[in-house]
N, C-alpha and C positions, 0 to 999 in steps of 0.2 A: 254602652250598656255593660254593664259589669256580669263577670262570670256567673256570680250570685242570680243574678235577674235574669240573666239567661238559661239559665239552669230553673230553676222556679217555673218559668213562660212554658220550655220545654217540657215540664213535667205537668204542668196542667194542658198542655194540648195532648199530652200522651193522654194522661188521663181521661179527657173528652172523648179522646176516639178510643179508647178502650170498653169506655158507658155507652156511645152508640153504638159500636161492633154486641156489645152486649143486646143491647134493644133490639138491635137485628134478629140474634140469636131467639131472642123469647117471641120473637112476633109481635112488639110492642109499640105502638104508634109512637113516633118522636112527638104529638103534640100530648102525650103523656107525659113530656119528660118538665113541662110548664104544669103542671096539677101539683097541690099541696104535698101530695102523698107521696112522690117523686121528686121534688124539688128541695125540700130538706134533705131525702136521704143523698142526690146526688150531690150536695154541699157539702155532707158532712165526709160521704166517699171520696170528694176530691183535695179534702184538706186531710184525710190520712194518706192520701194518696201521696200528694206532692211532700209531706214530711218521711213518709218510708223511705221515697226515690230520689228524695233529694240529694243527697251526700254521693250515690251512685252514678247520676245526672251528670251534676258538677266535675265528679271526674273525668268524664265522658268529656262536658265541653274544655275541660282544660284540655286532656291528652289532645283535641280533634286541633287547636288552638296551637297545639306545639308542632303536632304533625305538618299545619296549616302553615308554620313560619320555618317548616326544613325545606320546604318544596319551595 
């Protein structure tokens, strides 16, 4: 898997658990998160999501990547 992809993966599971930490937060049943009214906005949340964090991600798995080949 390339850096790219890995970075990407990582930013939408951040994202995931950011949207249910959120749910938690309002008292919101997770089978709310499948209803129209929540399903588009958490789509359109997670693709601003992974384009904001992307670039910051990626440097993340690269540094963790070089860290990972000094050891």
């Amino acid at each position: 898997m390339s850096d790219e992809e890995l970075a990407r993966w990582m930013c939408l599971v951040e994202g995931v658990d950011i949207i249910f930490d959120r749910f938690e937060e309002l008292d919101i049943p997770l089978s709310e998160a499948e209803s129209k009214k929540f399903s588009k906005r958490i789509d359109k949340a997670l693709g601003k999501y992974i384009k904001e964090r992307f670039n910051a991600m990626l440097a993340d798995v690269r540094f963790e990547k070089a860290k990972a080949a000094i050891v």
